[in-house]
Kinemage of the C-alpha trace (Angstrom):
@kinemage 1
@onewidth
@group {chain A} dominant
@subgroup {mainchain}
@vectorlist {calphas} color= white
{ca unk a 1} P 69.336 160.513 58.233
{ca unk a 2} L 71.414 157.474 58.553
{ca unk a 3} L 69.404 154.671 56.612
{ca unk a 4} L 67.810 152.038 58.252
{ca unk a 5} L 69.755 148.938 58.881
{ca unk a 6} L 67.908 144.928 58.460
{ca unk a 7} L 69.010 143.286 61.414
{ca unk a 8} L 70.182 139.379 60.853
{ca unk a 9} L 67.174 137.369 60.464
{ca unk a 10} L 67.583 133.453 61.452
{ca unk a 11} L 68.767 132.430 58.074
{ca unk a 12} L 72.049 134.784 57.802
{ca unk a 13} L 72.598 133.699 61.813
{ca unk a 14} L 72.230 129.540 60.995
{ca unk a 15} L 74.383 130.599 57.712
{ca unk a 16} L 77.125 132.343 59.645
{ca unk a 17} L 77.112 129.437 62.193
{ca unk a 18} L 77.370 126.932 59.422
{ca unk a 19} L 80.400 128.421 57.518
{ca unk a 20} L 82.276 128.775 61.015
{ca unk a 21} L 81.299 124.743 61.349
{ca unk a 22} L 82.379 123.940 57.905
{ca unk a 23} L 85.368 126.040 57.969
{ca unk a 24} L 87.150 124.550 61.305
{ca unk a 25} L 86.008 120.820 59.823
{ca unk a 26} L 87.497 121.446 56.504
{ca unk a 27} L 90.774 122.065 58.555
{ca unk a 28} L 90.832 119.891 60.975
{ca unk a 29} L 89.008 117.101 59.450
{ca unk a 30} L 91.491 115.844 57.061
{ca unk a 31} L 94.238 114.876 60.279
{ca unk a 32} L 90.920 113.253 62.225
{ca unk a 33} L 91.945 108.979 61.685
{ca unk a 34} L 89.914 106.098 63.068
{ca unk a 35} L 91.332 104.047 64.754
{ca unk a 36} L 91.127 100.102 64.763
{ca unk a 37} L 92.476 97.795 67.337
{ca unk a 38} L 92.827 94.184 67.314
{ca unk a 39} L 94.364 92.366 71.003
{ca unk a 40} L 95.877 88.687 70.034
{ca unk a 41} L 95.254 87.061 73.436
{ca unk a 42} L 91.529 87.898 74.411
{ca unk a 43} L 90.751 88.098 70.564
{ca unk a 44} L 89.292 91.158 70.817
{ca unk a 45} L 88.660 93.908 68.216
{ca unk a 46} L 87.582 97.965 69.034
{ca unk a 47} L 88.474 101.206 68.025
{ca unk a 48} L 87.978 105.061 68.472
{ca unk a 49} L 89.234 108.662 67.128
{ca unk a 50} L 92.597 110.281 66.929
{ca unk a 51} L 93.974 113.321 65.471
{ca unk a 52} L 97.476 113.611 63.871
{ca unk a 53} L 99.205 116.653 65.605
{ca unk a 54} L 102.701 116.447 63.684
{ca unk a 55} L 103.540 116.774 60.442
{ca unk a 56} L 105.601 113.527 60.702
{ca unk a 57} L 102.633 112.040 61.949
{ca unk a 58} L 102.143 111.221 65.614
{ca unk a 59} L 98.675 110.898 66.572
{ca unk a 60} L 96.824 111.553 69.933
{ca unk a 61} L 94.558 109.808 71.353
{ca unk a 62} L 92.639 108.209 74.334
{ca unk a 63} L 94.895 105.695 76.411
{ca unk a 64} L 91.793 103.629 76.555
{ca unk a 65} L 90.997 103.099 73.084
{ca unk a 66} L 94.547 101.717 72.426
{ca unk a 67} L 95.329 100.197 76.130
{ca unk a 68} L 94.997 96.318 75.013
{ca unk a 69} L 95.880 96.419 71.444
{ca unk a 70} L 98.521 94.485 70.227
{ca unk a 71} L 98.053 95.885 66.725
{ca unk a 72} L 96.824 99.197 65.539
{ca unk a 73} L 95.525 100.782 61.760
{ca unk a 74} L 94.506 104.429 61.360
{ca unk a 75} L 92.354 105.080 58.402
{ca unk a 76} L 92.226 108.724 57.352
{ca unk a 77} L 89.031 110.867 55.939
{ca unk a 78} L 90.677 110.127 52.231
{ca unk a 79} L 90.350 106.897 52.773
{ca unk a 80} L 94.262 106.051 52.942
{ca unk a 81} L 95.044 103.395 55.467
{ca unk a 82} L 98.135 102.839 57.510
{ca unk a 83} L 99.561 100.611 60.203
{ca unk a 84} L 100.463 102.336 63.522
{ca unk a 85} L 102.969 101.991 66.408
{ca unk a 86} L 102.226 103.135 70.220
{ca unk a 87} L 104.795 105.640 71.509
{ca unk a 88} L 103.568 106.028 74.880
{ca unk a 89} L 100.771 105.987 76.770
{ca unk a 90} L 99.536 107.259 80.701
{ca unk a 91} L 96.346 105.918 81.811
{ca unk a 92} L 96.247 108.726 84.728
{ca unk a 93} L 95.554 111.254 81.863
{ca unk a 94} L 93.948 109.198 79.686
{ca unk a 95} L 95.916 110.146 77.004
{ca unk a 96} L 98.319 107.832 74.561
{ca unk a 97} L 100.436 109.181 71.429
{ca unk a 98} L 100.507 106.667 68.024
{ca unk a 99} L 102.936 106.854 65.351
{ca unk a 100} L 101.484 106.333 61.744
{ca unk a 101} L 103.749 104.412 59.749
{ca unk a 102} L 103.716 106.422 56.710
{ca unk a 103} L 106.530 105.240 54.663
{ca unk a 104} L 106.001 105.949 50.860
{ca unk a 105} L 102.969 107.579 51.494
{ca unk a 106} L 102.236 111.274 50.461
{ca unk a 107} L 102.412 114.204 53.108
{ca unk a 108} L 99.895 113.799 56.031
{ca unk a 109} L 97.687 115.932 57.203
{ca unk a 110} L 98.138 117.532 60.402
{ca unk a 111} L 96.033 119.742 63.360
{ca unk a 112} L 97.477 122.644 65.402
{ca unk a 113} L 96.822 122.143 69.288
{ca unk a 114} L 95.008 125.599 70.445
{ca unk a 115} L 95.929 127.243 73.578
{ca unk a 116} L 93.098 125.712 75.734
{ca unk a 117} L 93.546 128.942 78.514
{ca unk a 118} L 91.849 130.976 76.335
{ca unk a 119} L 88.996 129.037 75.413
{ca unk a 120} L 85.650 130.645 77.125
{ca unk a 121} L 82.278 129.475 78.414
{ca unk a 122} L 79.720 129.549 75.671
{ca unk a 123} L 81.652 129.367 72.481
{ca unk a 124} L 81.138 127.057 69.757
{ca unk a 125} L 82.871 123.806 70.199
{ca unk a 126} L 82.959 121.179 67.287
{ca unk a 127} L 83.706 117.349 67.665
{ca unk a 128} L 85.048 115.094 65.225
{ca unk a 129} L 85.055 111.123 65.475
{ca unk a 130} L 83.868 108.107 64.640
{ca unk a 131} L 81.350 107.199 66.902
{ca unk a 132} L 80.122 103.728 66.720
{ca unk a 133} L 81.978 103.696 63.655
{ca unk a 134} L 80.518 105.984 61.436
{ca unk a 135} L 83.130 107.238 59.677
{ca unk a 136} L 84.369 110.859 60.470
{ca unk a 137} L 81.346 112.346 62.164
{ca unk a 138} L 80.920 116.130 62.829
{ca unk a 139} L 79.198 117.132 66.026
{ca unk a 140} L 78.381 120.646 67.343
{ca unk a 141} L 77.546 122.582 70.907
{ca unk a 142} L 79.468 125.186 72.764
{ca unk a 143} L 81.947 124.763 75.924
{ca unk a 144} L 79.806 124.245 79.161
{ca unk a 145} L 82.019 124.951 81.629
{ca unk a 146} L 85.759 124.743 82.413
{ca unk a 147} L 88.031 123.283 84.840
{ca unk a 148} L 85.631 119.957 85.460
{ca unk a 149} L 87.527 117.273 87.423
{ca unk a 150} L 86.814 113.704 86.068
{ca unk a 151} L 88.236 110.108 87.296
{ca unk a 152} L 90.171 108.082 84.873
{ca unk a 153} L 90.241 104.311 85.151
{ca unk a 154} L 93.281 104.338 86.689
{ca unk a 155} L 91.643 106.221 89.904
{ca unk a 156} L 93.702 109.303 89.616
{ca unk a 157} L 91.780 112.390 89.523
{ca unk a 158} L 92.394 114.098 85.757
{ca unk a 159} L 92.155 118.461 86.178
{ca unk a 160} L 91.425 120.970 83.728
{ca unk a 161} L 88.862 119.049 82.083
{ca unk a 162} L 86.540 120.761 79.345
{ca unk a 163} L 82.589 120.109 79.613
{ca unk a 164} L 80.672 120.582 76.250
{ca unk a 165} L 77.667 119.689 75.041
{ca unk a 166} L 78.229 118.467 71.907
{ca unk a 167} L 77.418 115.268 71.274
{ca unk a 168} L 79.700 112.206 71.824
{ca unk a 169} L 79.140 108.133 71.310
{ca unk a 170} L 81.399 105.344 71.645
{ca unk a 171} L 84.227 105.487 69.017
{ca unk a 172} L 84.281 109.360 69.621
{ca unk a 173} L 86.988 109.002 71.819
{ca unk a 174} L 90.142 110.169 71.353
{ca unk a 175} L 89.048 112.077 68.686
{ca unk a 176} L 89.955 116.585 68.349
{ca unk a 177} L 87.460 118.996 70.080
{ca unk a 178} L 87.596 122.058 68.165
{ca unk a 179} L 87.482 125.973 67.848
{ca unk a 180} L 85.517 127.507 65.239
{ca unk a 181} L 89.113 128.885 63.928
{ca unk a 182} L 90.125 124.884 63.134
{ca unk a 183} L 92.158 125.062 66.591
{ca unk a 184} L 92.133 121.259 68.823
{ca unk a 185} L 91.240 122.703 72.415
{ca unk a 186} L 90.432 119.044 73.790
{ca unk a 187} L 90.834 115.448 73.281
{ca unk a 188} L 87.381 113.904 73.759
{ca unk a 189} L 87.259 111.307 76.594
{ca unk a 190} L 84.286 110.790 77.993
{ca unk a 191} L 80.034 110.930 78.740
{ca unk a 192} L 77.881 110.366 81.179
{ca unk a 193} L 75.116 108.307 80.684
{ca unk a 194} L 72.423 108.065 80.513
{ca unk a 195} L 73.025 111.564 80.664
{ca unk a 196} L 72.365 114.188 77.603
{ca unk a 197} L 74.958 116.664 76.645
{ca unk a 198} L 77.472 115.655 79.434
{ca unk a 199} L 80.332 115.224 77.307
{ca unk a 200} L 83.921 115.834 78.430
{ca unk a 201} L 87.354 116.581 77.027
{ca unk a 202} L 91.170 116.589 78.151
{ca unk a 203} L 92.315 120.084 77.705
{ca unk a 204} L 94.882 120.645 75.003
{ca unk a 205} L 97.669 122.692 77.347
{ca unk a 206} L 97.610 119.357 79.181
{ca unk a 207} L 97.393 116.911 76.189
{ca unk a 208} L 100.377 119.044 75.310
{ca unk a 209} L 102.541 118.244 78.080
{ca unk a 210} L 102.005 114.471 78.210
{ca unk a 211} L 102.566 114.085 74.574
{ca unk a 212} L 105.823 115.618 74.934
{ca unk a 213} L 106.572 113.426 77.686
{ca unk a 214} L 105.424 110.410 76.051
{ca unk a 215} L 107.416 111.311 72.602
{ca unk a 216} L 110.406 111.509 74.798
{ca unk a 217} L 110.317 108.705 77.367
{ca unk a 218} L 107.299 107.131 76.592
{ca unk a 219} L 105.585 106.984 79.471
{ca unk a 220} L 105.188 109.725 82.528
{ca unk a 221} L 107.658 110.008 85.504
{ca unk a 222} L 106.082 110.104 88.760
{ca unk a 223} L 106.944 109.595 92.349
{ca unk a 224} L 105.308 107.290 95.027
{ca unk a 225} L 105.702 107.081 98.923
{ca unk a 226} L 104.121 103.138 98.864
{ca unk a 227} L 101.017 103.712 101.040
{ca unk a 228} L 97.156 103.144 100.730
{ca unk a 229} L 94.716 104.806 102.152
{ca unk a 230} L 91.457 106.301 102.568
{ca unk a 231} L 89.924 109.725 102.949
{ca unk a 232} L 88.977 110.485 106.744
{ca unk a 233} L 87.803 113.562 108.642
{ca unk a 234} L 90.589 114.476 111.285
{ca unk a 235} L 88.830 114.956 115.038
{ca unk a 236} L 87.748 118.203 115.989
{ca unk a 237} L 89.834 117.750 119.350
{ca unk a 238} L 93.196 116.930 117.521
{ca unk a 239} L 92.978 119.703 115.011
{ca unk a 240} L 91.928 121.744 117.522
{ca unk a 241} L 94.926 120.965 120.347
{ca unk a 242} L 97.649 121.104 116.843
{ca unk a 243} L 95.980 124.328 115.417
{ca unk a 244} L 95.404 122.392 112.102
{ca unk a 245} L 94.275 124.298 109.556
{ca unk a 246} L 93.277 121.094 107.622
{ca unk a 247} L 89.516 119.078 108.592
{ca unk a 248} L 90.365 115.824 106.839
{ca unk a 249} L 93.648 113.781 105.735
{ca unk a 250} L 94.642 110.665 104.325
{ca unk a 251} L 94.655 107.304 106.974
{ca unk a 252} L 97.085 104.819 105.892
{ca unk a 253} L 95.314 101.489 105.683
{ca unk a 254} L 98.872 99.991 104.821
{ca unk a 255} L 102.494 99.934 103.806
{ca unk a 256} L 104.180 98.803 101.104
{ca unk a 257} L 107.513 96.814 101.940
{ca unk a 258} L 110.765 97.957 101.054
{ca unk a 259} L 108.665 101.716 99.763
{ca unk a 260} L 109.848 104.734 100.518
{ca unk a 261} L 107.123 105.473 103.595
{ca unk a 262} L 108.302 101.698 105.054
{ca unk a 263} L 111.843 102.671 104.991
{ca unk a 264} L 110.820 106.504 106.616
{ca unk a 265} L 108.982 104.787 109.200
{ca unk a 266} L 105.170 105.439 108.319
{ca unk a 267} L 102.496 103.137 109.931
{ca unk a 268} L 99.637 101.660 109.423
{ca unk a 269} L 96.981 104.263 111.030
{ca unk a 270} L 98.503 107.613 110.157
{ca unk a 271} L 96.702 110.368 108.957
{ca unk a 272} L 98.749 112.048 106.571
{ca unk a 273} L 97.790 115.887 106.727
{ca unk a 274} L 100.645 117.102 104.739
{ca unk a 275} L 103.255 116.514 102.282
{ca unk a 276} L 106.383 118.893 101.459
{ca unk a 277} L 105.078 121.300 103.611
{ca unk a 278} L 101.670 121.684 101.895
{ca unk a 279} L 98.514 120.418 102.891
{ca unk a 280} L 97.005 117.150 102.045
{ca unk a 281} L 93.100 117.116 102.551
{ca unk a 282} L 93.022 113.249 100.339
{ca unk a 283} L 94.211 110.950 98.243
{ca unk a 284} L 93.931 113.276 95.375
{ca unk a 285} L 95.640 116.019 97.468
{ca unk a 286} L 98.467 113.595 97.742
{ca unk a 287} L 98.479 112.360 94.132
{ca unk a 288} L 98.572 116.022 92.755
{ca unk a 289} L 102.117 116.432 95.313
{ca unk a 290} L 103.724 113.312 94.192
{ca unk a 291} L 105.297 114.692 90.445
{ca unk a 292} L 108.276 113.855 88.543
{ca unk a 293} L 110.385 116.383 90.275
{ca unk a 294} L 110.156 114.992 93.852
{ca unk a 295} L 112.079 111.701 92.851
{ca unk a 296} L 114.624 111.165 94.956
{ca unk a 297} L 114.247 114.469 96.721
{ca unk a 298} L 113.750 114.127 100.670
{ca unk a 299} L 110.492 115.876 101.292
{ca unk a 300} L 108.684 116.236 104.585
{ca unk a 301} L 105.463 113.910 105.597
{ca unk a 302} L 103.364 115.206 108.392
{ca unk a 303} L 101.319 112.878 110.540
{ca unk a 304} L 98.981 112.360 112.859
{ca unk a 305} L 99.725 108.672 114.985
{ca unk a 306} L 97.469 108.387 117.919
{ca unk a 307} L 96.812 112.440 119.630
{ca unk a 308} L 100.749 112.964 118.188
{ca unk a 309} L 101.653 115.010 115.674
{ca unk a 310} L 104.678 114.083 113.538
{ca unk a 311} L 107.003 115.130 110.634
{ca unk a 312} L 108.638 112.221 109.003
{ca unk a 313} L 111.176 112.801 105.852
{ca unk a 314} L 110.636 110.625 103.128
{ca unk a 315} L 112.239 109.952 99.631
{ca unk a 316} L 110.109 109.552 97.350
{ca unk a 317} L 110.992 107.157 94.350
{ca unk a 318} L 109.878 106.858 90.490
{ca unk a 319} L 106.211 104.745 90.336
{ca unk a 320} L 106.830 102.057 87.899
{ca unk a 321} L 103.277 100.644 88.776
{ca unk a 322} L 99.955 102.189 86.783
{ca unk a 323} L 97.857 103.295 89.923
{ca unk a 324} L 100.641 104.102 93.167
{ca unk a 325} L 99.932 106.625 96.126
């Protein structure tokens, strides 16, 4: 007979959960910095979390934490303390990338950005910060859910967001959300309150992509038609008589001068129902359309103006403002 096996009591299931905790801090940890701020002209002090992601030390972090600093210092778990420069930052991702000035100063730790695709509901998710700051504070939960959609401040609509459970404070943001293999999957942003366990984090793929951007041009390239609007359902009757396939649109409350949409002849009233041939439900229908590749590229703008349907060309141009439609 095969002898009998002990299942895991509690003790070797909290021990196996600890080591996986300690292990993933003891990597990760060292590259976690706080982050102080100090803004000249409101006299103003704050902070947060980053985590350097380089070995030649850029840090990421939240464009919030860093957004009216006019100077910036990183202190590291070792207690080493450095001044740092902002590369780039893009409030419609919340995201900013910091270089440390680390001139004469020995190698710096750094943290590997995971593949956030293959993280899954339910495992363990670890957060490190300095929340309120208390220096290079460990949380623990597991992923909630996946592809949340969350507002930033700059009213854009941020995707791919990761919902966890561990727990975050002020001064946790910016700071690494990580795998149990020592892998960053997020870059904490935000909680509700006065919420508990609400906690949310900018996937890495996409923290990824805007650092890269931001290490190369420093900010984010986007393209804007110069309207405003508002969300509105379309009348039954008009889809109905146009075979729309679309319930709602965008109405154009107005028009920028000189913008792209003046110059193609958009008006104030419009519904905008679609853009390059896809369909815009809303603003953030419209947002998600207007990337860095459609600059300067004529692209269709369908219409509705009165019981008319309409497709207007329009060239979009690069958005040199923070929050553009």
């Amino acid at each position: 007979m095969e002898p009998h096996r002990r299942s895991p009591d509690h003790a070797d299931l909290l021990d196996a959960y600890s080591e996986a905790v300690i292990r993933a801090v003891e990597v990760v940890g060292p590259a976690v910095v706080k982050i102080d701020t100090r803004a000249k002209v409101a006299r103003e002090s704050g902070g947060g979390s980053g985590v350097v992601f380089t070995p030649d030390g850029f840090v990421l972090t939240n464009d919030h934490v860093v957004e009216r600093a006019d100077r910036l210092r990183v202190t590291f778990a070792d207690g080493r303390a450095m001044r740092a420069d902002v590369v780039g930052r893009d409030a419609d991702t919340d995201l900013a990338v910091l270089r440390v000035d680390h001139a004469g100063s020995a190698h710096l730790p750094w943290a590997t950005l995971g593949d956030s695709r293959s993280v899954r509901v339910g495992q363990v998710a670890i957060a490190i910060g300095n929340p309120y700051g208390f220096h290079h504070s460990v949380t623990s939960g597991v992923v909630s859910a996946l592809g949340r959609s969350l507002r930033a401040r700059s009213g854009r609509l941020m995707d791919e967001i990761i919902q966890t459970d561990a727990a975050l404070n002020p001064g946790n943001s910016g700071g690494p959300l990580v795998t149990t293999r020592g892998e960053v999957i997020g870059v904490n942003t935000a909680m509700i309150l006065p919420a508990q366990g609400l906690c949310f984090a900018i996937a890495s793929n996409t923290a990824r992509f805007v650092a890269a951007r931001l290490m190369r041009d420093g900010r984010i390239r986007r393209s804007y038609i110069g309207v405003a609007g508002q969300n509105v359902p379309v009348p039954r009757a008009i889809a109905h008589a146009h075979r729309l396939a679309v319930s709602a649109g965008v109405l154009v409350v107005s028009v920028e001068d000189k913008s792209p949409a003046a110059a193609a002849g958009v008006c104030d009233g419009d519904i905008v129902i679609g853009f390059a041939d896809t369909a815009v439900t809303g603003i953030d229908d419209l947002h998600g359309r207007l990337t860095e590749d459609r600059i300067g590229v004529p692209s269709t703008l369908t219409v509705l103006r009165g019981l008319e349907r309409r497709v207007i060309t329009v060239v979009p141009r690069e958005s040199t403002a923070v929050i553009r439609n």
